[in-house]
Steps between C-alpha positions, in 0.01 A plus 500: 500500500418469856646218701273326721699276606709706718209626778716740690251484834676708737779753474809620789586806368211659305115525423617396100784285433752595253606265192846347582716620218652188311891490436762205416565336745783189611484272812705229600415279770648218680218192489447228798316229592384390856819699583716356253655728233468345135568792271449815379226675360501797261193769395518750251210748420596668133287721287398322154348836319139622451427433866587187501769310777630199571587338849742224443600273738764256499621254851776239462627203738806572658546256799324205643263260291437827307817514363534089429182505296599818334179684541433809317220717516410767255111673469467838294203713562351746200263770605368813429555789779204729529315728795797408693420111450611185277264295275637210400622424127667181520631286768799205408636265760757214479664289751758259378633269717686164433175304727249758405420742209209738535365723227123751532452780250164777513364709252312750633258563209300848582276502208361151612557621876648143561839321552624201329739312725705234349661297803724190446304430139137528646281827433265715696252805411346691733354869543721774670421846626689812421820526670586090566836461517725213509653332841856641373379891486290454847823607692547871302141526535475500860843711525279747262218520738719550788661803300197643484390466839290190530514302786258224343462389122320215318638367163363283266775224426495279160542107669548227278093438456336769667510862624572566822410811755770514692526766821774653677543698795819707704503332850782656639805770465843377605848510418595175277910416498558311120852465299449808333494647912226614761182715402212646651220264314117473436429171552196353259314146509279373311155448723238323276780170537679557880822403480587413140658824436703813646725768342640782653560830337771804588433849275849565364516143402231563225135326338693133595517331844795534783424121578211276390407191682246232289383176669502212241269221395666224679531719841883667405584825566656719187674801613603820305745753677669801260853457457590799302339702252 
C-alpha cells in the first residue's frame, strides 16, 4: 500500500528518494524541563514479525517534582512498515503519577478506514487516510524522510478526536553538542504550528532524533537530548 501520508515534496540528494531501510534500534535520552533535568527517557524500535514493529517508549522521574510525584511515562506504538513508511496498528499511552494518571488508546481500524480513540474513559471515531500515524511514531517518520532525502514532509497524526495534517520542514544544518557528544545535525520544525516543536537529526545516530525540543500546553519547554545508545 502506498502511504500518503508521508508527501516527500522535495529531495537533497536525488530526483527519487530512496526508502530508509528499517532496523532495531535503542535511544536513551536525558529529559528536561524549562532547563531543569527530571529524568530519563528511553526508545526502542524492535521488529514484531510479518512487517510489523513496535516503538516503545518509556520516561521516568528522576529529580525535582518529577521524582516526588513519581511520574512514569510509558506509550507503545504498533505499526505496519511499508514503501519505506509506518501505518499505524495500535497506539497505548499511560502516565501514572501520584497527582495525575493519564491513559488514551487508538485502534486504527483499516477496513472501516477510521480510528477509535479511547482517552481517559471517553471515546472518539473518526475517518483516517492511509498512512496516519500516531504522535509517538511522528519522530522515526520524519528521521525516515530525512534518510531518504526530504527536506519537507507532511504526516497525518491520530489526536485524541481528530486527524491532524501536520508539516515539517529542515531550516538549518549545524553542529548540535548533546550527552551522547557533538554532531553535525539537520535541524527540523514543525511549520503548520511555529514554535511548538523542533528535533534535530545526525545520520550515524539513526531513524530517531539527536535532541527534540516540544513546547507544552501550559507554555513549558520539554527537552530530549541522546545520552547513549
Amino acid at each position: 500500500m502506498f502511504h500518503f501520508a508521508l508527501v516527500l515534496l522535495a529531495t537533497a540528494h536525488a530526483a527519487t528518494p530512496v526508502a530508509a531501510d528499517l532496523k532495531p534500534q535503542q535511544a536513551v535520552y536525558a529529559v528536561t524541563r524549562d532547563g531543569q533535568v527530571i529524568g530519563e527517557a528511553t526508545y526502542s524500535l524492535a521488529p514484531a514479525g510479518d512487517g510489523v514493529w513496535t516503538l516503545e517508549s518509556v520516561t521516568r522521574g528522576s529529580a525535582g517534582m518529577a521524582k516526588l510525584v513519581g511520574l512514569d511515562v510509558h506509550e507503545q506504538s504498533t505499526f505496519r512498515w511499508d514503501h519505506g513508511a509506518a501505518e499505524g496498528l495500535h497506539y497505548d499511552y499511560r502516565q501514572d503519577a501520584a497527582i495525575k494518571h493519564k491513559r488514551r488508546t487508538i485502534d486504527f481500524d483499516w477496513r472501516a478506514g477510521e480510528a477509535h480513540v479511547r482517552d481517559n474513559g471517553k471515546d472518539f471515531r473518526y475517518a483516517i487516510t492511509p498512512g496516519t500515524i500516531d504522535r509517538n511514531t511522528v519522530a522515526l517518520a520524519l528521521g525516515t524522510a530525512l534518510a531518504a532525502g526530504a527536506r519537507t514532509a507532511t504526516l497525518a497524526v491520530a489526536q485524541k478526536d481528530h486527524l491532524e495534517q501536520q508539516r515539517f520542514e529542515v531550516q538549518a544544518e549545524e553542529s548540535v553538542s548533546v550527552p551522547a557528544g557533538t554532531f553535525r545535525t539537520r535541524r527540523v520544525e514543525r511549520t503548520d504550528a511555529a514554535g511548538k516543536a523542533r528535533s534535530w537529526y545526525a545520520p550515524e545516530v539513526g531513524l530517531l532524533p539527536l535532541r527534540l525540543e516540544q513546547t507544552q500546553g501550559d507554555g513549558s519547554t520539554i527537552v530530549l537530548e541522546l545520552r547513549r545508545r
